[in-house]
KEFI-847349 format. One record per residue (C-alpha): residue number from 1; x, y, z. Coordinates in steps of 0.5 Angstrom, whole numbers. Example, Ala and Ser with C-alpha at 12.3 -4.5 7.8 and 13.67 -1.06 7.14 Angstrom:
! residues 2
{num: 1 | u: 25 | v: -9 | w: 16}
{num: 2 | u: 27 | v: -2 | w: 14}
//
This chain:
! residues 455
{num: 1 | u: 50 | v: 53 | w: -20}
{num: 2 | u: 56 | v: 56 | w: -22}
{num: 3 | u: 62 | v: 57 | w: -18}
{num: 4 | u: 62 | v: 64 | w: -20}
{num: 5 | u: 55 | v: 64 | w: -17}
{num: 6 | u: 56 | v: 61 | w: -11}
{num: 7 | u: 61 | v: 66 | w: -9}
{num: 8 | u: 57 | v: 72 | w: -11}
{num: 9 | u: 52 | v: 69 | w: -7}
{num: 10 | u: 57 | v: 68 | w: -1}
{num: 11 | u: 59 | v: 75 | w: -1}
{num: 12 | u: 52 | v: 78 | w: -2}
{num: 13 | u: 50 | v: 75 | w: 4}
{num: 14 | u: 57 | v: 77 | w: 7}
{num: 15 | u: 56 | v: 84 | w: 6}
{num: 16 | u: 49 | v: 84 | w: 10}
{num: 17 | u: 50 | v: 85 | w: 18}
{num: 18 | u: 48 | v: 79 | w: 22}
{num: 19 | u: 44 | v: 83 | w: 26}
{num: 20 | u: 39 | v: 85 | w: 21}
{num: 21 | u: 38 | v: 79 | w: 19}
{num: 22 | u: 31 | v: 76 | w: 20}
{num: 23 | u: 30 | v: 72 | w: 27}
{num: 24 | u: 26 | v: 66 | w: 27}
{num: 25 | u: 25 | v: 59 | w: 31}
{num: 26 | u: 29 | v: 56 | w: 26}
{num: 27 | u: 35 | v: 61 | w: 26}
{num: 28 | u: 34 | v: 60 | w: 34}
{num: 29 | u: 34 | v: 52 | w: 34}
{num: 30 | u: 40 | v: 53 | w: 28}
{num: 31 | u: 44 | v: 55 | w: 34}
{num: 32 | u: 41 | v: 52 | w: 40}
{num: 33 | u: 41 | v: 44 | w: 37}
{num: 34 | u: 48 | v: 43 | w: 36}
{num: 35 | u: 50 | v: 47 | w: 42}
{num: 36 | u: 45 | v: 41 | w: 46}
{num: 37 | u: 48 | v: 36 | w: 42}
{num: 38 | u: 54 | v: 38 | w: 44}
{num: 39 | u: 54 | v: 40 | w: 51}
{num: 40 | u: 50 | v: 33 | w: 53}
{num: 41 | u: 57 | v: 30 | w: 51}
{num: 42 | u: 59 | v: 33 | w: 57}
{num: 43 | u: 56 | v: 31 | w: 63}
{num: 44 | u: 55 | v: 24 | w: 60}
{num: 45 | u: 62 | v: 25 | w: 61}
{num: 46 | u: 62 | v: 27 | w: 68}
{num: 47 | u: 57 | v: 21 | w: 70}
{num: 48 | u: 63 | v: 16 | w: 65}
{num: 49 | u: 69 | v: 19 | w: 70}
{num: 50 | u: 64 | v: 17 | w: 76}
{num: 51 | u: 62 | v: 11 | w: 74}
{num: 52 | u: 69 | v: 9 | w: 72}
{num: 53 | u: 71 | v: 10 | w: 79}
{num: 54 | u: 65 | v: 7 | w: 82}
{num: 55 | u: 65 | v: 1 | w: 80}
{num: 56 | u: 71 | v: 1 | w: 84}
{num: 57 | u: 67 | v: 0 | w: 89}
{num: 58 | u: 69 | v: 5 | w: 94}
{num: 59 | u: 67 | v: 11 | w: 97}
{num: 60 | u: 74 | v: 15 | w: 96}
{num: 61 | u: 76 | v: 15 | w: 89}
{num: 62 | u: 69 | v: 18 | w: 87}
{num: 63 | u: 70 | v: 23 | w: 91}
{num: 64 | u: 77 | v: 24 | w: 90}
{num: 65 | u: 74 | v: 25 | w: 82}
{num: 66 | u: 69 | v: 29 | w: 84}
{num: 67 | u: 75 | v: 34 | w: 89}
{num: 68 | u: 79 | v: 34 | w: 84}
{num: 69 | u: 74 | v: 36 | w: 78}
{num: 70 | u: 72 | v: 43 | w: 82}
{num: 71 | u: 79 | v: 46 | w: 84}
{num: 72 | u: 81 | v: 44 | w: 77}
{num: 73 | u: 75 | v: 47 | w: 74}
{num: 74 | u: 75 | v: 53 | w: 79}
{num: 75 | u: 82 | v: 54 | w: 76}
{num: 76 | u: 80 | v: 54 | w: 70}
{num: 77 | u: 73 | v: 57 | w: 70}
{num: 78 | u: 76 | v: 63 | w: 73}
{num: 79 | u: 78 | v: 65 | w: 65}
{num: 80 | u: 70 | v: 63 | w: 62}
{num: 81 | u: 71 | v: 69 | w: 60}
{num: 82 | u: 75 | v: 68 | w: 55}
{num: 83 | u: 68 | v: 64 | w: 52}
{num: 84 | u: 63 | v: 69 | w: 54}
{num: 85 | u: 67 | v: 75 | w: 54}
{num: 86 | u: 70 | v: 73 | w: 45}
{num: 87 | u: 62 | v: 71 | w: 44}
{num: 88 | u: 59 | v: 77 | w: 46}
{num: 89 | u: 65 | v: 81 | w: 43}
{num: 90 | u: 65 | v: 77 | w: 36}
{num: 91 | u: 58 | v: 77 | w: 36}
{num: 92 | u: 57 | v: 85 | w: 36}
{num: 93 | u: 62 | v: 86 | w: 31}
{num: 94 | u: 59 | v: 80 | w: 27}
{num: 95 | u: 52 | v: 86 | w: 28}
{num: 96 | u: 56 | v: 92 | w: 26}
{num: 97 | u: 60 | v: 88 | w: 20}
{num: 98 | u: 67 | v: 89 | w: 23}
{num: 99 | u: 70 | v: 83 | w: 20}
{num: 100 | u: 77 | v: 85 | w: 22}
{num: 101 | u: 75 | v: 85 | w: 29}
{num: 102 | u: 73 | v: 79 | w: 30}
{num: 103 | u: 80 | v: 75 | w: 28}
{num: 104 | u: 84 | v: 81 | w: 33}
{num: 105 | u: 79 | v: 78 | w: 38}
{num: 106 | u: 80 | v: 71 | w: 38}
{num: 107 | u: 87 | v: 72 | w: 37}
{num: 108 | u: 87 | v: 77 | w: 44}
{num: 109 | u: 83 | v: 71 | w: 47}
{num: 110 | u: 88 | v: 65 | w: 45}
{num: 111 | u: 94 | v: 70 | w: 48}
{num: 112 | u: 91 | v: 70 | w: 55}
{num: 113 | u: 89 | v: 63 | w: 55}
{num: 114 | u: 97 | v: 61 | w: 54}
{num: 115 | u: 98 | v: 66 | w: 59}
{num: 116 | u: 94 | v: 63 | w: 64}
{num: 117 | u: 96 | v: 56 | w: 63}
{num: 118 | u: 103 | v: 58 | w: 64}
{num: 119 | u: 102 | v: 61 | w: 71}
{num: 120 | u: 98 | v: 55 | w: 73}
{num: 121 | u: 103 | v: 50 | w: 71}
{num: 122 | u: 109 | v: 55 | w: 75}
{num: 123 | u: 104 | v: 55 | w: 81}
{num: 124 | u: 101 | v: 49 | w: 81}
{num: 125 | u: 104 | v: 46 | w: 87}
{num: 126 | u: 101 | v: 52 | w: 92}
{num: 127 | u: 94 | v: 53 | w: 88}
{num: 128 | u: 92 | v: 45 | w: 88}
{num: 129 | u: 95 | v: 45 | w: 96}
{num: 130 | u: 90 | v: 51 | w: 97}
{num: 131 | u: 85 | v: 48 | w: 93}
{num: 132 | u: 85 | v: 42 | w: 97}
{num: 133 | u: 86 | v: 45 | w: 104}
{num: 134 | u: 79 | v: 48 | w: 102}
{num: 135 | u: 76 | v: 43 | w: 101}
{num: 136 | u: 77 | v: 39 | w: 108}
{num: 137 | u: 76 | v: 32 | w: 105}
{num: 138 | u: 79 | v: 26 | w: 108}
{num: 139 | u: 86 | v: 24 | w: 108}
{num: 140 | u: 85 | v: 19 | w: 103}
{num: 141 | u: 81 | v: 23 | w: 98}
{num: 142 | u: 85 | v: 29 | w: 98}
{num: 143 | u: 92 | v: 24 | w: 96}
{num: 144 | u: 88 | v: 21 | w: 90}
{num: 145 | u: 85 | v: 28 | w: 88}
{num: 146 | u: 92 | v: 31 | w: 89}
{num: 147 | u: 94 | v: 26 | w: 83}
{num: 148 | u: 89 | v: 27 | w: 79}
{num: 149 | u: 90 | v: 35 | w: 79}
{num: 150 | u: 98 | v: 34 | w: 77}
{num: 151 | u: 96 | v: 30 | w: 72}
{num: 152 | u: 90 | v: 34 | w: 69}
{num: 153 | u: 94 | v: 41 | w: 70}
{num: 154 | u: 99 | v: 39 | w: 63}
{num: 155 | u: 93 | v: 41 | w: 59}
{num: 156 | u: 92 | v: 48 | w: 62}
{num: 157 | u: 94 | v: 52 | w: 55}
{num: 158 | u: 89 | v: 48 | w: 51}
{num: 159 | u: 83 | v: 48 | w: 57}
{num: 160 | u: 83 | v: 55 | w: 58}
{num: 161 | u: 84 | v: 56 | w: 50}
{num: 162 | u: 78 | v: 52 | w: 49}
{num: 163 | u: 74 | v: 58 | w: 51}
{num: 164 | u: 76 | v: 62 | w: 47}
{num: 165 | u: 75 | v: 58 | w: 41}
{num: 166 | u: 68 | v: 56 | w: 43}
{num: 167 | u: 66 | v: 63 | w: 43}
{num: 168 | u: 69 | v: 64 | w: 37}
{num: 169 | u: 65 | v: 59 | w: 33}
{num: 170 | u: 59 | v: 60 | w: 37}
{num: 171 | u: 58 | v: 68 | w: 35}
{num: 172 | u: 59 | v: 66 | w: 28}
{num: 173 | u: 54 | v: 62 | w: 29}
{num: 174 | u: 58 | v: 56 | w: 28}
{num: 175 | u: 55 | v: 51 | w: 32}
{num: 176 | u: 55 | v: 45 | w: 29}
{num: 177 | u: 63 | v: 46 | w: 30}
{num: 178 | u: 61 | v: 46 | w: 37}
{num: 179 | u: 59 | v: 40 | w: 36}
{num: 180 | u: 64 | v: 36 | w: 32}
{num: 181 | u: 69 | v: 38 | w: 37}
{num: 182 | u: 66 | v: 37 | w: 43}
{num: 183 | u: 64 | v: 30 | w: 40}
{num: 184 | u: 72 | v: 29 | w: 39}
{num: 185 | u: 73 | v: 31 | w: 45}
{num: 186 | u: 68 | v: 28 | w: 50}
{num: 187 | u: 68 | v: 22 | w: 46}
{num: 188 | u: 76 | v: 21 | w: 46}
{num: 189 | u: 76 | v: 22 | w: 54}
{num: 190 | u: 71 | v: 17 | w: 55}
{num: 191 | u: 73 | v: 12 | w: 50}
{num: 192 | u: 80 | v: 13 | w: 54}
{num: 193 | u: 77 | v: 12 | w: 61}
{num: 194 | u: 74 | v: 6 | w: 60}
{num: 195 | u: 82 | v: 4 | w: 57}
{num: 196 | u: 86 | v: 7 | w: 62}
{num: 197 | u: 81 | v: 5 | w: 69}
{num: 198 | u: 77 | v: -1 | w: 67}
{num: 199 | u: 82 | v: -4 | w: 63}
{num: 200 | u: 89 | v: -2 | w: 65}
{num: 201 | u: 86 | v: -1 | w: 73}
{num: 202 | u: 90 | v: 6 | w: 73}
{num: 203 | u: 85 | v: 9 | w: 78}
{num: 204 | u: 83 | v: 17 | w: 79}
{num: 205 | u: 91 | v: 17 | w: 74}
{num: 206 | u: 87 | v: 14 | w: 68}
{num: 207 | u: 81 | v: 19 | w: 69}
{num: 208 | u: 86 | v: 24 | w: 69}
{num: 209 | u: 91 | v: 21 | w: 64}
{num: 210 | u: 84 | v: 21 | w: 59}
{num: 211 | u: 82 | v: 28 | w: 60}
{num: 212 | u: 90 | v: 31 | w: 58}
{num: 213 | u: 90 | v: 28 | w: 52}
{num: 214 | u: 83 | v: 29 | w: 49}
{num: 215 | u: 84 | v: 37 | w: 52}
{num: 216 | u: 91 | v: 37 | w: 47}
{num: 217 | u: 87 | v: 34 | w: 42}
{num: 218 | u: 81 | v: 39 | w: 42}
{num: 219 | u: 85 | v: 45 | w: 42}
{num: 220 | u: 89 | v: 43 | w: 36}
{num: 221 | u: 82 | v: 41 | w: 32}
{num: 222 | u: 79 | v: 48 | w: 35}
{num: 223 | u: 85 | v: 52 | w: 32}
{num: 224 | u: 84 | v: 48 | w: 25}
{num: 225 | u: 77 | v: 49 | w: 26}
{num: 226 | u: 77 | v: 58 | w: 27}
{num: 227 | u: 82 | v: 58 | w: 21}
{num: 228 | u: 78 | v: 63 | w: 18}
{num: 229 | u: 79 | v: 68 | w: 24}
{num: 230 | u: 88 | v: 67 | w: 21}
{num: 231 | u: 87 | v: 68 | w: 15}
{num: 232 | u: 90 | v: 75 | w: 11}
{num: 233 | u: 93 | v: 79 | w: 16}
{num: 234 | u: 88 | v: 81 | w: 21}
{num: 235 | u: 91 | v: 75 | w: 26}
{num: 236 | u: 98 | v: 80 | w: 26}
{num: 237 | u: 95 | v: 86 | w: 25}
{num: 238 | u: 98 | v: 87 | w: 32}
{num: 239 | u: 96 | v: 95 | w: 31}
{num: 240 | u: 89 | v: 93 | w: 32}
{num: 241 | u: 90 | v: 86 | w: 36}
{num: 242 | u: 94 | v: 91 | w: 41}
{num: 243 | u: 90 | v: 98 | w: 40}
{num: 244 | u: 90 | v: 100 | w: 47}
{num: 245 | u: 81 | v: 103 | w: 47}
{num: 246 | u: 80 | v: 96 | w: 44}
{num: 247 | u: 83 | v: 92 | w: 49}
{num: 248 | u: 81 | v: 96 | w: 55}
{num: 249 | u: 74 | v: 94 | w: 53}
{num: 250 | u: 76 | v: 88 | w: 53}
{num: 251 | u: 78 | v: 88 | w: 59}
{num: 252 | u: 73 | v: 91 | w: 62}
{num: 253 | u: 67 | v: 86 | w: 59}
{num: 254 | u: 73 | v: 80 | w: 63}
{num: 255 | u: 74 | v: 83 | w: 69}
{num: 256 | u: 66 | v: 84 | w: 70}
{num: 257 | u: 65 | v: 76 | w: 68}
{num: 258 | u: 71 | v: 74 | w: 72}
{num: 259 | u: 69 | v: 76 | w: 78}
{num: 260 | u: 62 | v: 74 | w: 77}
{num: 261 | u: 65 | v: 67 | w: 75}
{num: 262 | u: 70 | v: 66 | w: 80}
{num: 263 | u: 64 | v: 68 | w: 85}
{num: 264 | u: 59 | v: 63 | w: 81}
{num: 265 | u: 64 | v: 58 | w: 82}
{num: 266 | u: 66 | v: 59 | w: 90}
{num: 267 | u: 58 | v: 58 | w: 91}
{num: 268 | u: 59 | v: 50 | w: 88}
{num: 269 | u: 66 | v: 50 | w: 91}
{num: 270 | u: 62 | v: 51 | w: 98}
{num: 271 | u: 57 | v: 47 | w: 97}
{num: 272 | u: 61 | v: 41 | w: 95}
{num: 273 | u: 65 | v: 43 | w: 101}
{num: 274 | u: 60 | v: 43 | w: 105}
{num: 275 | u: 58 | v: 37 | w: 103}
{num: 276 | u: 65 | v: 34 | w: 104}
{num: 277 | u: 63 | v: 35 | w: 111}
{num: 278 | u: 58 | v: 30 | w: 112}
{num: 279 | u: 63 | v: 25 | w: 110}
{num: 280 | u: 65 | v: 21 | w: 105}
{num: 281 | u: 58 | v: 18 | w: 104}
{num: 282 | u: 55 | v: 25 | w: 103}
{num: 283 | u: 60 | v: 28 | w: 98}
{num: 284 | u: 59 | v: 22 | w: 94}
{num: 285 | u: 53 | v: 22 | w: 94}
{num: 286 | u: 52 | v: 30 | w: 92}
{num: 287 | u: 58 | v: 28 | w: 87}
{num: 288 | u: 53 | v: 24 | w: 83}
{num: 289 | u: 46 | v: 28 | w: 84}
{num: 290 | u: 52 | v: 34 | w: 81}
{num: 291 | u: 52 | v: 31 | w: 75}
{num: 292 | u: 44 | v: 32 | w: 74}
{num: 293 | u: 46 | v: 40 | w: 75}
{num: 294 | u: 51 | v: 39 | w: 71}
{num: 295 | u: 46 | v: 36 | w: 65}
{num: 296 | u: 41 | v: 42 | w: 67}
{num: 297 | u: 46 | v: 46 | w: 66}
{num: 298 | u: 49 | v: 44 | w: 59}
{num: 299 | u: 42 | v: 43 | w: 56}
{num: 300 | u: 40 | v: 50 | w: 58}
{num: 301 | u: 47 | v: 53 | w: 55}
{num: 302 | u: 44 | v: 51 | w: 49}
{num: 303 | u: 39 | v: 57 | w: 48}
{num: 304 | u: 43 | v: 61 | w: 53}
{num: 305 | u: 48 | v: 61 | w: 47}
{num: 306 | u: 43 | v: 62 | w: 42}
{num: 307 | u: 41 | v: 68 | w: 47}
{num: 308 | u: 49 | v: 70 | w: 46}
{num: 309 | u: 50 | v: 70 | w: 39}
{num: 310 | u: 43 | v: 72 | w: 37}
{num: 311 | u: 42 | v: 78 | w: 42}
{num: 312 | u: 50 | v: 81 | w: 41}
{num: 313 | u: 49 | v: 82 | w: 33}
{num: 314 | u: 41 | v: 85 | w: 33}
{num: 315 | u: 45 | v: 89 | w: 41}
{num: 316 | u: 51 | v: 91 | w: 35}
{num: 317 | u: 47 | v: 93 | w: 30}
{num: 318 | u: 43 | v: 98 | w: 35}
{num: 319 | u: 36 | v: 94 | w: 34}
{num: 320 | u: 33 | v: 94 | w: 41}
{num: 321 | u: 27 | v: 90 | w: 38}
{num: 322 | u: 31 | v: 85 | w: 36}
{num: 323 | u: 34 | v: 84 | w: 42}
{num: 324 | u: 28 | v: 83 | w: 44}
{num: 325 | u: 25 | v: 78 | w: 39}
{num: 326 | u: 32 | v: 73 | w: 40}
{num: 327 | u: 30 | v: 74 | w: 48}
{num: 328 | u: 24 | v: 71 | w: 47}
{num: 329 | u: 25 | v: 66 | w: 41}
{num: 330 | u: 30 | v: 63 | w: 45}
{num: 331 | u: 27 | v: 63 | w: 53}
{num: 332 | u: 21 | v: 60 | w: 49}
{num: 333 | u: 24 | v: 53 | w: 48}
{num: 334 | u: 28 | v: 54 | w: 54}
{num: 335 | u: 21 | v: 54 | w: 58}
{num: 336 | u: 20 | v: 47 | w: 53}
{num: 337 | u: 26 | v: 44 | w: 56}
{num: 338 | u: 27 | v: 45 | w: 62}
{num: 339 | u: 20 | v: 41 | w: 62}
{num: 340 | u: 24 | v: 35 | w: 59}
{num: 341 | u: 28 | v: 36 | w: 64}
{num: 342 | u: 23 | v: 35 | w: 71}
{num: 343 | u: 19 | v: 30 | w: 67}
{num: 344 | u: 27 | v: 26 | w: 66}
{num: 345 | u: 29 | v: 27 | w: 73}
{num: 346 | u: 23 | v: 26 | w: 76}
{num: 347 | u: 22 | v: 19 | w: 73}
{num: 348 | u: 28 | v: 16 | w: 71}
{num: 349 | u: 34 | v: 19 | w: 76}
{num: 350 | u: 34 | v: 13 | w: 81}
{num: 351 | u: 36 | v: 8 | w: 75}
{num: 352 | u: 41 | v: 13 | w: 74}
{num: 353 | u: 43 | v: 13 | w: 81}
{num: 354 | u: 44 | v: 6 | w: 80}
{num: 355 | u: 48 | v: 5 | w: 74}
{num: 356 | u: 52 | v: 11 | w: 77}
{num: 357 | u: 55 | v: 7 | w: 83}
{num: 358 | u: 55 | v: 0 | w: 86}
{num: 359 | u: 56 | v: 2 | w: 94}
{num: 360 | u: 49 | v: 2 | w: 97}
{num: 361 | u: 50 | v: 7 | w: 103}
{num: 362 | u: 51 | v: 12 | w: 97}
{num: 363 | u: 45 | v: 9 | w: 93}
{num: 364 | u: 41 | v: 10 | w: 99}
{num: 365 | u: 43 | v: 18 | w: 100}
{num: 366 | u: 43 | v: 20 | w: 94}
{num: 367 | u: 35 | v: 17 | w: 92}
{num: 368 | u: 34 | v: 21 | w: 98}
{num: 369 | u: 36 | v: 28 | w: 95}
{num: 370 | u: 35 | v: 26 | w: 88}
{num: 371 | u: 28 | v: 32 | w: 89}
{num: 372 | u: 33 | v: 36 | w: 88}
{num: 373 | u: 34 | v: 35 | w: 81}
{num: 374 | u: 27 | v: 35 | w: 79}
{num: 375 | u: 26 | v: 43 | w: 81}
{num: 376 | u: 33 | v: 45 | w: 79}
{num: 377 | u: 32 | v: 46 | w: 72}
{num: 378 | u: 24 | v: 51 | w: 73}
{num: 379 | u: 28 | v: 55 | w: 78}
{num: 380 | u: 34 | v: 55 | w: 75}
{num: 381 | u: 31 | v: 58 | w: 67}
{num: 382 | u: 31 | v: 65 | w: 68}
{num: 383 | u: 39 | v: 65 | w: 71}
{num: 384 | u: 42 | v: 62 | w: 64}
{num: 385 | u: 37 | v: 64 | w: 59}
{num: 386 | u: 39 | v: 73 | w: 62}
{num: 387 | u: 45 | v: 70 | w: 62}
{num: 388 | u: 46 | v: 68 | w: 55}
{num: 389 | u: 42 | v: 75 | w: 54}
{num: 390 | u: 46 | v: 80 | w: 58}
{num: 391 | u: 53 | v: 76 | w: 55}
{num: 392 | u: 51 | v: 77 | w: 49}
{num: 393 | u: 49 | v: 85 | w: 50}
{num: 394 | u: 56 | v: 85 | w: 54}
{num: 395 | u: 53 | v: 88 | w: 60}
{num: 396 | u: 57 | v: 85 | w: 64}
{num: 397 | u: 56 | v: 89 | w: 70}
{num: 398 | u: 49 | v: 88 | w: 71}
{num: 399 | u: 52 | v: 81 | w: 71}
{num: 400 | u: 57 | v: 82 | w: 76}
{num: 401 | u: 52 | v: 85 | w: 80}
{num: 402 | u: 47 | v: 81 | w: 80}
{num: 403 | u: 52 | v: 75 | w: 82}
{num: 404 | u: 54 | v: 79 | w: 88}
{num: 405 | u: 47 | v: 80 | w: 91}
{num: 406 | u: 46 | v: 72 | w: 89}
{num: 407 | u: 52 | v: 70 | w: 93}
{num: 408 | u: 50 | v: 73 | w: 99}
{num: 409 | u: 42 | v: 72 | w: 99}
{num: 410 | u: 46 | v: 64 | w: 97}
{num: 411 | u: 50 | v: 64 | w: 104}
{num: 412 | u: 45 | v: 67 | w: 108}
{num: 413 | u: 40 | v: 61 | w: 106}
{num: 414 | u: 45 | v: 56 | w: 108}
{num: 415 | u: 46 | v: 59 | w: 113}
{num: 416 | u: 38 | v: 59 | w: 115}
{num: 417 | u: 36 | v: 53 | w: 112}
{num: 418 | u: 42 | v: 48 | w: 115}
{num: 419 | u: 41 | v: 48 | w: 121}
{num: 420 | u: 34 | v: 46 | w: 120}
{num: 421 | u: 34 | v: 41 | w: 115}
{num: 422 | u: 40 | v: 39 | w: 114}
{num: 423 | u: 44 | v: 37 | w: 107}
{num: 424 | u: 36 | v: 38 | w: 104}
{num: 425 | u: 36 | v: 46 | w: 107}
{num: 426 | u: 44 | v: 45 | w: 104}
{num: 427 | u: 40 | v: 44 | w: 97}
{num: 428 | u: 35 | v: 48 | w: 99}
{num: 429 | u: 40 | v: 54 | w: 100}
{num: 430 | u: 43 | v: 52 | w: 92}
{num: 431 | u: 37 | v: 53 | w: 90}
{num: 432 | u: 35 | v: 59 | w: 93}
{num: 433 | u: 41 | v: 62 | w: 89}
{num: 434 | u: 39 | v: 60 | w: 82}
{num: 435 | u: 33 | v: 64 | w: 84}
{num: 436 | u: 36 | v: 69 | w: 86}
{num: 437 | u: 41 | v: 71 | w: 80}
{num: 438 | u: 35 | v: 69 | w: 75}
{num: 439 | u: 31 | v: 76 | w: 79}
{num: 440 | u: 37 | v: 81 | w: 80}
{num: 441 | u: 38 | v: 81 | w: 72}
{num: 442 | u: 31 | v: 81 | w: 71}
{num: 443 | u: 31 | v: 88 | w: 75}
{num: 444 | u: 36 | v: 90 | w: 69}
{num: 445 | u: 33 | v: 88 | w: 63}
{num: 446 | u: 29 | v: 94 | w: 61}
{num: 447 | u: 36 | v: 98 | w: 62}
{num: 448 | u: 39 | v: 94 | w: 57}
{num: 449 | u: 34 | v: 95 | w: 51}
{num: 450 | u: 35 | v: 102 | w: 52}
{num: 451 | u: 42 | v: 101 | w: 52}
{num: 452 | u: 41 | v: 98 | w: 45}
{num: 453 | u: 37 | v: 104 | w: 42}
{num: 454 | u: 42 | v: 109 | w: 43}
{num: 455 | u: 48 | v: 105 | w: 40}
//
């Protein structure tokens, strides 16, 4: 094929709306592989931090990891709504053929995350002191885990910045973007752990050290990556990037999943303090089973992406049917993986406890709570693939509801079940809330076709 020929037939196939195009497994796995290979890096990465640490052979580092990791995630979670929010947003626009939106988007995006991440570091000595005070942990892990945070803080801008362009490259159905960059950037973090722990002995510093340079990194490969989203003028097109109707609606879609996020991530900081209470030989021990959530989780996100991208382009192109079809389609293979996952967990967890930890006691416990992980992932499908749904059709209240009811059904169950069986009913109760989340937005979907009819 000529080059004349090539280009006419990338801008045919540009002058067509995403959402009109046809929806098939394959579109679905298009999106979704790439997002699983990508995500898997991910809590390989967490169970490497953990790793690294525990051949220390200590209880107190791992749990210092762990401490740190939550209160800096939480920080930086509270703006995930830059990647749900600039996914939903981007893929609609992509559905309704506004090209111009979709690079005033991702530029609104980077705004915010640069100036989230300027706060953090201004403010980090009160937020990691507050973070820490929650978290009630035992003098020696809170010491290590302040070191951790102040270190792990100078790559604010570009974590939070990530999210943004995640979001981008996954509504335009860029995945396998996704992947090349988390590739680098997990891969990076992990070889500079076993540098800086193991082979220098920097500790829970090294781990932290690792993650800043590998986030700076990947957010200067991300920019590289979204650069179709700079070119021409609509990047400073400050007319549209600022027009007040468009940012309001941007604002409302993040106000909804910020508290819908912050409230999610309360309920892990919970569960992580609650398990810190139990000792340091606890909270390592969920430390570690965290990490199998974890994976659930970033295995899930796969077809919960596919559920984002291809439900926002059939919502923006006002094809309820299609809204429908890309439910279905990516739920479908859901159900597939999260088989996989039982099977996985059911089988080989313990092994995995024990590569991921050399103390005994930690060994012991977390065998003992390792069922847990086995019934996450059937539980947890219908919360993650209603989310990819609902972020894709921005019906962010329905969302932020949903989490509302969630968190309270979430406290009661603790409450109920803790006094009885003890950190199994404080699993019981993380359980109870996957559930609940999946069944609030249930209750919402048939709203949101209609919705999609009427646009």
């Amino acid at each position: 094929m000529s080059a004349e020929a090539a280009g006419a037939a990338e801008a045919a196939e540009a002058a067509v709306p995403a959402g009109a195009a046809p929806l098939t497994h394959r579109r679905v796995l298009g999106v979704a592989l790439p997002i699983m290979l990508s995500n898997a890096t991910v809590p390989i990465l967490g169970l490497v931090d953990t790793g690294v640490v525990g051949q220390i052979g200590e209880a107190a580092p791992i749990g210092a990891v762990g401490v740190g990791a939550i209160v800096i995630s939480f920080l930086y979670w509270t703006f995930g709504f830059l990647r749900m929010g600039t996914s939903g947003l981007v893929a609609q626009a992509r559905g309704a053929g506004d090209a111009a939106e979709t690079g005033a988007l991702l530029m609104r995006g980077l705004m915010i995350a640069a100036a989230a991440g300027s706060v953090f570091l201004l403010l980090q000595a009160p937020l990691f002191g507050l973070g820490l005070w929650i978290m009630s942990a035992s003098a020696e892990v809170s010491d290590l885990a302040w070191t951790y945070l102040t270190i792990r803080v100078w790559a604010a801008p570009f974590a939070i910045g990530l999210y943004a362009l995640t979001g981008w490259l996954i509504a335009m159905e860029r995945t396998r973007g996704v992947l090349i960059l988390q590739l680098w950037i997990n891969g990076l973090n992990i070889l500079l752990d076993l540098i800086f722990v193991l082979g220098l002995g920097w500790g829970v510093a090294g781990v932290a050290a690792a993650t800043v340079i590998a986030e700076v990194s990947g957010g200067c490969l991300g920019l590289w990556m979204c650069r179709e989203a700079f070119g021409g003028a609509q990047w400073r097109n400050w007319a549209r990037i600022l027009d007040p109707a468009r940012v309001k609606r941007m604002m409302q879609v993040n106000a909804d999943i910020l508290l819908r996020s912050l409230l999610l991530e309360v309920s892990f900081a919970f569960f992580v303090a609650q398990s810190a209470r139990g000792g340091d030989v606890a909270l390592a021990a969920n430390q570690i089973l965290f990490q199998f959530v974890h994976v659930i989780a970033h295995t899930l996100d796969g077809f919960a992406f596919a559920a984002e991208t291809l439900v926002g382009q059939a919502f923006g192109a006002g094809r309820s049917k299609g809204v429908r079809r890309a439910a279905i389609l990516s739920s479908s293979w859901g159900l597939v993986c999260v088989t996989a996952l039982a099977l996985f967990f059911s089988t080989g967890g313990p092994a995995l406890v024990d590569w991921m930890t050399t103390e005994p006691d930690v060994r012991l416990r977390a065998r003992e709570f390792l069922v847990w992980c086995a019934l996450a992932p059937a539980i947890s499908l219908p919360a993650f693939m209603f989310d990819g749904v609902f972020i894709g059709a921005t019906r962010t209240r329905d969302m932020r509801n949903g989490m509302l009811i969630s968190a309270g059904v979430y406290l009661v169950a603790w409450a109920a079940l803790t006094p009885l069986l003890g950190q199994h009913g404080l699993w019981a109760a993380l359980m109870v809330l996957f559930g609940a989340r999946g069944v609030t937005l249930a209750r919402r979907y048939p709203a949101l076709e209609r919705a999609a009819e009427g646009r």
